[in-house]
N, C-alpha and C positions, 0 to 999 in steps of 0.2 A: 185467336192467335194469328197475326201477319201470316201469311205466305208472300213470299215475292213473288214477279213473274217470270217466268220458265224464258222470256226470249229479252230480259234485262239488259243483255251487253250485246244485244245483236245491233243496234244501231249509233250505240256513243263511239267515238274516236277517242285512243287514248295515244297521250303521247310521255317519250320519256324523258322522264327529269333530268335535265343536262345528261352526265355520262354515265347516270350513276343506273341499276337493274330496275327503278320504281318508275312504274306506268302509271300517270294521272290523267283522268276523263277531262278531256277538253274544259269540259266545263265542269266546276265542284260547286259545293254548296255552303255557304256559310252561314251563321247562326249570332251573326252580330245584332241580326233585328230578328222579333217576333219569337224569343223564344225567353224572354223572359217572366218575372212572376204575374206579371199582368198577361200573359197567351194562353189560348184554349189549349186545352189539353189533346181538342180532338183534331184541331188545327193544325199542331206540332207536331204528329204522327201523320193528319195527310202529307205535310208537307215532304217530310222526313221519307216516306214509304212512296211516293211520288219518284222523287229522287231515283232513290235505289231503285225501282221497277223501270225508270230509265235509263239504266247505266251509270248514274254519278255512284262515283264508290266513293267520295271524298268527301268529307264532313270535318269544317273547320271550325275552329272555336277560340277562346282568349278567357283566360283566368278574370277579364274584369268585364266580361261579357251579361248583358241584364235589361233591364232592371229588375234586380238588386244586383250588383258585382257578384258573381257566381251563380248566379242562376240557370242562367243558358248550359253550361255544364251538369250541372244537377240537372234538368228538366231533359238534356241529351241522353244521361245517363239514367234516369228510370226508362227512357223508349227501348236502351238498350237491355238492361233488366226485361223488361216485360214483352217483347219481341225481336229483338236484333241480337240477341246473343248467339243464336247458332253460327249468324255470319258472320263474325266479328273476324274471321279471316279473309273477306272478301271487303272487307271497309280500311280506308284510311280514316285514323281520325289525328287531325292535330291542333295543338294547343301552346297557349304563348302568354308569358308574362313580361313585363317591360313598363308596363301603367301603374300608377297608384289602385293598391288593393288592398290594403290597411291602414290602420294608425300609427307613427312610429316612423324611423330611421329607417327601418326594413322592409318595408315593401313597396317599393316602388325601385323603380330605373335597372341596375345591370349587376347586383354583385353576387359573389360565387352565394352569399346569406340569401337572397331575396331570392335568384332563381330556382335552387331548388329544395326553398319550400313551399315557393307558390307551385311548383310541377307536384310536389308530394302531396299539396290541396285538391289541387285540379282531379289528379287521380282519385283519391275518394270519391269528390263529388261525381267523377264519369264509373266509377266502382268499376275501375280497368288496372291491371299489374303495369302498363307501358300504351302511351300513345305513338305512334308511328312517328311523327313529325314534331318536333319542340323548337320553337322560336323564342329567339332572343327579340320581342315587340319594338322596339326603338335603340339608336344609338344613345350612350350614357355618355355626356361632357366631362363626366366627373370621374367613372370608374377606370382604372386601368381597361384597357380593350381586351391582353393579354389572362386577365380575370375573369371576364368576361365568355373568351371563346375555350377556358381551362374547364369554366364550367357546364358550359355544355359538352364539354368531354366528358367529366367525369357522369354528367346523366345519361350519354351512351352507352360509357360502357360499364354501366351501372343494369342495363336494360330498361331502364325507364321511358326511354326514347331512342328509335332503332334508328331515324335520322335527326339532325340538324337544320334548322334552318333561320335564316335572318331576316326582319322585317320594318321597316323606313329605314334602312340603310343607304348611304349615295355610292357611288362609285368607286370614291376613294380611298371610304372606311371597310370597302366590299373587299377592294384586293389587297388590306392587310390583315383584316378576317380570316381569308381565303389561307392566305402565308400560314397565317397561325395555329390554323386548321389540319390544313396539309402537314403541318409537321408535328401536330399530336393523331392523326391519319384519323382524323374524324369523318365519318360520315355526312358532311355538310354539301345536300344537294338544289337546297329553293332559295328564294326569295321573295316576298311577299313584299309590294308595292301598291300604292295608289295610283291608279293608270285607267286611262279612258280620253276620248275626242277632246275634251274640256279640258283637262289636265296631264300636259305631258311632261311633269318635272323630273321622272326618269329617263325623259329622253335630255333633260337639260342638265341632269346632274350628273351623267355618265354611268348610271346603274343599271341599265339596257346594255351598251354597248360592253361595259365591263363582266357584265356577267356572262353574254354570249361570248365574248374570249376567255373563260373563266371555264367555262362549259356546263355552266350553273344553270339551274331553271327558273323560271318566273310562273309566279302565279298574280294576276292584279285583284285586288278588289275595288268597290265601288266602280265597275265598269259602265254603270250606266248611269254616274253619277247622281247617287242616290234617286234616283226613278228620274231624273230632267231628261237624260237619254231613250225617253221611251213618249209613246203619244199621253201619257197618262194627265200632264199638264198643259197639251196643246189647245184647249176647251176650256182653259181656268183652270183653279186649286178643287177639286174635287172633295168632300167634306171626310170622306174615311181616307186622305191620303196622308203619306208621312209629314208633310210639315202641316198639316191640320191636328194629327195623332201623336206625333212625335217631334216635337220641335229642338229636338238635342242639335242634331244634325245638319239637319235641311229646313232652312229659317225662308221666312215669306219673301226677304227682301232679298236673295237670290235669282230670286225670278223675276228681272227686269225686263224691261219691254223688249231691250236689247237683245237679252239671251232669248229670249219666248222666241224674237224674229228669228234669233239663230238657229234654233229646232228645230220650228217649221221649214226655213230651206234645207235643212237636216234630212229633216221627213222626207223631203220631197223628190232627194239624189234615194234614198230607200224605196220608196214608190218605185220608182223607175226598174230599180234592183231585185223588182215585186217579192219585196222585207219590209216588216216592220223597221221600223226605225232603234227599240233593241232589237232584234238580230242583227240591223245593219253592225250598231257600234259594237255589239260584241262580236262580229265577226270581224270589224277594224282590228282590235286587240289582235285577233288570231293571225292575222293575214300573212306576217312575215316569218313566223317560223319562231319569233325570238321568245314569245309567250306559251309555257306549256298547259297554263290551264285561264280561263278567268271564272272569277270566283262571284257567285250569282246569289244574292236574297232576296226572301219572296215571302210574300203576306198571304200567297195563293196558289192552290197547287198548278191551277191554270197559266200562272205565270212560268213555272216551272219548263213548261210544256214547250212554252212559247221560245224561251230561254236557248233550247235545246239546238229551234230548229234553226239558230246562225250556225251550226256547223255544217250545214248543206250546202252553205256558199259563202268562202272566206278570202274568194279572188276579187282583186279591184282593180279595175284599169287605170293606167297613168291620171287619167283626167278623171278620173272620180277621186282619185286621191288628191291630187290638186285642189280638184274644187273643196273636198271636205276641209283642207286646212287652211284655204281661203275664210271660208265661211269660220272657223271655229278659233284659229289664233290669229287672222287677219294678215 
């Protein structure tokens, strides 16, 4: 049986989610990769118990998470079964439907039908009463929005999910959410974005800026875009790496010479910062206050580790910031 370790939250920083009382570890965990039907079992638990013996209390997930769509939930929830239930009040766990997850009219995109039955799935498969966090995964072109943020009301205050939160939202559909929110006095405190060196379309879409006036919190994922942000392919494509292993994602022809150049001067502003090169860019993410977690996956629990240690240094001088956005959007 797991024991955790006795000095778990003596070195993570938590911060809080815009204004609302809930504290998230700098940095969480997410289960988008390596936790589906194809993952060791024994893998899934270092990684997992990893985590928690360093402080992440926060473990994220998505109803079409896999492979197969629901697995990463299921395989979440026997770890939680068979050693994490004691804690289960020292963990956040949250969950998000918004993608295709069935056959049919109904499961997929934004409506009061689709949300929550995939939140009434997701729960069995994590064999939990309520998940902490429920996201609305994408904006819906089609559904009324109004339908949309009613139903995550009614999952609140149902107890199914103690908050709310939204995820590929831009700025604009953020602060009519927000309205719609407020005035059914939802608990809507995150927002989950794509963010990292490489990609700053929430700094281009106004979903940074609106959320920090909002006083909403962020969490990014893909902070290290999908591993390019780390040395792992400064040496070539390594043969157990994700676009060797998993080519969903992260396809060969990504990594052009260009960008390869662009890492390596990456690497090199991190050297000096004596960081790898992830910790640099996840301590990019953190640097200004606007990000309260970013959201980290790992095929290894050593990676984990490593992960951790950008929160030891998330200051960057004028001209390192410069230069990084020289090199990175030209």
């Amino acid at each position: 049986m797991y024991t955790p370790s006795s000095t778990r939250y003596e070195t993570m920083k938590y911060n809080r989610c815009g204004k609302s009382g809930l504290l998230l570890p700098a940095v969480s965990f997410g289960l988008w990769h390596n936790f589906g039907d194809n993952a060791s079992e024994d893998n899934m638990k270092d990684l997992i118990f990893t985590a928690f013996d360093n402080g992440i209390t926060h473990f994220d997930l998505a109803n079409n998470y896999g492979p197969a769509p629901g697995s990463a939930e299921t395989n979440f929830g026997k770890i939680l079964s068979s050693d994490l239930g004691d804690y289960r009040d020292e963990l956040i766990i949250s969950t998000k439907a918004g993608y295709d997850m069935w056959p049919g009219p109904y499961g997929n995109w934004g409506s009061r039908k689709y949300l929550i039955a995939s939140l009434d799935q997701s729960l069995k498969r994590l064999g939990l009463e309520y998940v902490d966090i429920f996201y609305h995964h994408r904006m819906d072109p089609e559904t009324p929005l109004e339908e949309t943020m009613e139903a995550l009301a009614q999952i609140v205050r149902s107890g199914k999910a103690l908050y709310a939160g939204l995820s590929n939202y831009d700025g604009a559909t953020l602060e009519k959410a927000t309205a719609i929110l407020d005035e059914l006095h939802v608990p809507f405190i995150i927002n989950q974005n794509r963010y990292n060196i490489f990609d700053r379309t929430i700094e281009k879409n106004g979903l940074k800026e609106k959320a920090k006036e909002l006083n909403k919190g962020i969490i990014c994922f893909s902070p290290l875009e999908q591993g390019l942000l780390s040395e792992r392919y400064l040496n070539g494509i390594p043969e157990d790496s994700r676009i060797r292993t998993d080519g969903r994602f992260l396809k060969e022809d990504r990594l052009t010479s260009d960008k390869l150049d662009r890492i390596k001067a990456l690497n090199e502003i991190a050297k000096k910062r004596g960081q790898t090169l992830a910790e640099m860019a996840l301590a990019w993410i953190l640097k200004d206050g606007y990000v309260t977690s970013v959201l980290v996956g790992a095929s290894k629990a050593s990676q984990i580790l490593d992960n951790i240690k950008a929160i030891e240094n998330t200051a960057f001088t004028l001209e390192e910031l410069k230069e990084i956005d020289r090199i990175s959007v030209g």
